[in-house]
N, C-alpha and C positions, 0 to 999 in steps of 0.2 A: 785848177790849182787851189781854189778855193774849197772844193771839195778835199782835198790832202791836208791843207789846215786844219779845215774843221776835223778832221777825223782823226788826225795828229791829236788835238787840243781836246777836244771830248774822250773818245778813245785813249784810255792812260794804257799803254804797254804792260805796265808795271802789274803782276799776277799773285796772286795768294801762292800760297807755298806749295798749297795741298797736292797732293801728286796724282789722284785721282780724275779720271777724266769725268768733264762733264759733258752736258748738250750745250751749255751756254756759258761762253769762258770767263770768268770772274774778271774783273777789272777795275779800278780805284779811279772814283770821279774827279778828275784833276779839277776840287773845287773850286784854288784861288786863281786858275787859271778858266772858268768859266764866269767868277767874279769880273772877272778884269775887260774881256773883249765885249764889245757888241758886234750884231751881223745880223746882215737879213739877205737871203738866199733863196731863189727861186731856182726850180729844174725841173725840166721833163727828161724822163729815161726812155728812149722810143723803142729800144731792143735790149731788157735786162738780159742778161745771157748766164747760165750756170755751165760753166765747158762750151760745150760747142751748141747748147741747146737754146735757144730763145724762149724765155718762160715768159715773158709780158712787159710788162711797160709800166711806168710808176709819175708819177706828176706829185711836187709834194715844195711847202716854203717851209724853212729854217727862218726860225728869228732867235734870237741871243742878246740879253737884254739885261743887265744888274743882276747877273746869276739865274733868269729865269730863260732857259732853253724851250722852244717850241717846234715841234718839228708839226702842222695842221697846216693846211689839210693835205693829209696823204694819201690819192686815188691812185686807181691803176685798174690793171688786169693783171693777175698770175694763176697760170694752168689755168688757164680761159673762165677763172671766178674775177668777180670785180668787187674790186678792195676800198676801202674808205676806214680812216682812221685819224687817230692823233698818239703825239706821245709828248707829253710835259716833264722835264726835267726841273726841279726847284730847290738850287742850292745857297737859296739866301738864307733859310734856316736853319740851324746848328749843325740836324742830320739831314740830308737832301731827299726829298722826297720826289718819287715817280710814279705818273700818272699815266694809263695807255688803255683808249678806246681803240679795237678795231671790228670790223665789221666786212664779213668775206660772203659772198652770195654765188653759187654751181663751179665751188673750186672740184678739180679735177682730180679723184686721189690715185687716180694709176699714174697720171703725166708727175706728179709729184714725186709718184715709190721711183718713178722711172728715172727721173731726170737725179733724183737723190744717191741713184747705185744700187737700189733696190727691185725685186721683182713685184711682180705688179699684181699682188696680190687681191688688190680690193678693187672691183671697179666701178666708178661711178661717181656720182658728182653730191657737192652738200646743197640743199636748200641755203641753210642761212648757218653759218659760225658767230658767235657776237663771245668777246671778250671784253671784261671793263677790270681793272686790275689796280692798285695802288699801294705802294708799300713804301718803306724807308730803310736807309742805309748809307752806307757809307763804300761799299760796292754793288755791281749787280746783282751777287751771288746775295748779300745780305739784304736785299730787296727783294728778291724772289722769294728765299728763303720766310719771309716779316709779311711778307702781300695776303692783301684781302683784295675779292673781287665776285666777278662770277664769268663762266665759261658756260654757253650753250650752245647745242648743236642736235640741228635739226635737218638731217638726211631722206635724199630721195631714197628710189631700191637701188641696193648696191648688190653685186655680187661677188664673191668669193670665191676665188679659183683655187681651190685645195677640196681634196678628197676629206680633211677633216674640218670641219666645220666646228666642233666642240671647241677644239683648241682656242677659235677668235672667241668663241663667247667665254672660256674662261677671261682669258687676256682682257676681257670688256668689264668682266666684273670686277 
């Protein structure tokens, strides 16, 4: 139940207008409502599941503290890569600012296209994904939107099951 709170209380419902779909659904930081609580929250996930599929396992503490949310340290395994990360939420300042390391090592990208609804076009695993990312806002969308950071990714051989191979390297450039 704890978890239904929190995601109640972080998670604001309440959605930008805009009628265009995204990958990642806008949502207003219910500030004075992360002002207000404190919490610290431990959990292991031993079977994430997306439908009927078992994608990995996640270990990860929540603390919630005068506005400052932590969700560190965040391990696991998903699509048999292992996961390590943090993500900092800081709405003591005017606009709230967000912080998010994470750090992915032999994720799977066919169990991914697969388990997503997708075919499985690419197969093979990453060496190493590293995100560091930090932006400010007043929603997700305007934190995404405002972010600075950096993205690398560094892949074993992958193959491509399509007769057109052009096609991905357009797509890559």
């Amino acid at each position: 139940k704890a978890i239904d709170v929190l995601t109640g209380t972080i998670i604001d419902s309440k959605s930008s207008q805009d009628s265009e779909k995204r990958i990642f659904p806008d949502f207003v930081f219910p500030i004075e409502g992360l002002r207000s609580l404190d919490l610290s929250l431990e959990n292991d996930i031993n079977h994430l599941q997306i439908g009927e599929q078992d994608v990995g396992n996640v270990k990860f503490h929540i603390t919630l503290d005068d506005g400052l949310l932590a969700l560190q340290p965040v391990q696991g395994r998903l699509w048999s890569g292992e996961i390590d990360g943090a993500l900092i939420l800081d709405v003591k300042p005017y606009v709230p600012t967000l912080k998010v390391n994470l750090n992915i090592r032999g994720l799977d990208y066919g169990g991914v296209t697969k388990t997503l609804g997708g075919t499985e076009v690419v197969k093979g695993q990453s060496q190493s994904i590293k995100l560091t990312l930090e932006g400010r806002g007043d929603t997700l969308n305007q934190v995404l939107g405002r972010a600075n950071g950096q993205f690398e990714l560094v892949d074993g051989p992958l193959e491509l099951s399509t007769k057109y191979p052009s096609m991905y390297i357009l797509l890559l450039l």
